[in-house]
C-alpha positions as CSV (number, residue, x, y, z in Angstrom):
1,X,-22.0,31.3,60.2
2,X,-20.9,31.4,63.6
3,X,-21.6,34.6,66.3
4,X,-17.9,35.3,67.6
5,X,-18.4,38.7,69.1
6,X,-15.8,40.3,71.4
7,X,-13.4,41.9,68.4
8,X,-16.9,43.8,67.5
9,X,-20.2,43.5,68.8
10,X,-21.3,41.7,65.3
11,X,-18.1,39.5,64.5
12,X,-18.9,36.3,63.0
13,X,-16.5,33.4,61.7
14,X,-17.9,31.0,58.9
15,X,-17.3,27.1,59.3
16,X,-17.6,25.2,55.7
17,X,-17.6,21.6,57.3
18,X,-17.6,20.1,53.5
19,X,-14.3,21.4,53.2
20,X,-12.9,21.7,56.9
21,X,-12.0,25.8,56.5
22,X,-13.0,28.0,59.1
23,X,-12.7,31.5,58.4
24,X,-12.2,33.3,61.7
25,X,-11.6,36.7,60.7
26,X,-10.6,39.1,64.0
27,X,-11.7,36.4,66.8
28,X,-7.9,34.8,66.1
29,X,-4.9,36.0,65.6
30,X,-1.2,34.3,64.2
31,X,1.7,36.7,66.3
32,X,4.6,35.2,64.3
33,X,4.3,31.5,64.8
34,X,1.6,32.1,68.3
35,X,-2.1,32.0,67.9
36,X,-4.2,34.3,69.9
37,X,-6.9,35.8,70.6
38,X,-8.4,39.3,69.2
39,X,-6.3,41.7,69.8
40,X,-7.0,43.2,73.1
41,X,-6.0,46.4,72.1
42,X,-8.6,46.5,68.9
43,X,-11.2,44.3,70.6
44,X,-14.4,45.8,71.9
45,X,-15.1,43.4,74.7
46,X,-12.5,41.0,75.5
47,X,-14.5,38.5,77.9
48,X,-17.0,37.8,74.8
49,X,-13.7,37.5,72.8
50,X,-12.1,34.5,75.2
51,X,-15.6,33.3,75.2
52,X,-16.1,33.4,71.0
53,X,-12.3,31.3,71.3
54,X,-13.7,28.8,73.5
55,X,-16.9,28.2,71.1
56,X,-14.5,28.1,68.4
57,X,-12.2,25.5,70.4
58,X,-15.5,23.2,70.2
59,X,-15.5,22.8,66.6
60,X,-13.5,20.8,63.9
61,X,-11.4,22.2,60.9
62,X,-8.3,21.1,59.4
63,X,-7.2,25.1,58.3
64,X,-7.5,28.2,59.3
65,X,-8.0,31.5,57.9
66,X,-6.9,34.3,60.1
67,X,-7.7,38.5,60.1
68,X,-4.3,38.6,61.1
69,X,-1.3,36.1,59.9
70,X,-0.8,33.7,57.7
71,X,-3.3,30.4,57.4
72,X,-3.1,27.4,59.6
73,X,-3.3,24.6,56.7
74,X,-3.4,21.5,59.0
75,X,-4.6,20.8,62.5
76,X,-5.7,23.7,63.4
77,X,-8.4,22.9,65.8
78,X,-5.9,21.2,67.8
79,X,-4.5,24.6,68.1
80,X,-7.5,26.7,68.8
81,X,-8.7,24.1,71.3
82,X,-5.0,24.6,73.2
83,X,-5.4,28.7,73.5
84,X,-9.0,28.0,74.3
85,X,-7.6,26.0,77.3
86,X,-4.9,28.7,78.3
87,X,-7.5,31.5,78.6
């Protein structure tokens, strides 16, 4: 279990390394084809939000499981890590 607050105070996302899935709940977001971050408009505080995407950004997966949109299923660290650098 990893602490990804900034969509709520409490948010956490869940990393099973044996399998490479990281279950990120609210902290990401798929807009059509675009990850993002927690909706700014439904996220409590959005500084610990970019922060919870650049902790996520440091960690490897392979897919994805969004709040919001459909999974990522391959590389998806590589994708995290590129909005973490954009924020």
């Amino acid at each position: 279990m990893i602490a990804t607050p900034g969509h709520t105070a409490g948010h956490i996302s869940i990393l099973d390394t044996d399998t490479g899935l990281l279950v990120a709940g609210d902290a990401l977001t798929l807009d059509g084809t675009e990850l993002t971050g927690s909706n700014p408009q439904f996220t409590a505080d959005v500084d610990q939000a970019e922060a919870s995407v650049r902790k996520l950004a440091d960690l490897r997966f392979d897919t994805l499981l969004l709040g919001h949109g459909d999974p990522i299923e391959s590389g998806a660290d590589q994708q995290v890590a590129a909005l973490a650098a954009s924020l």
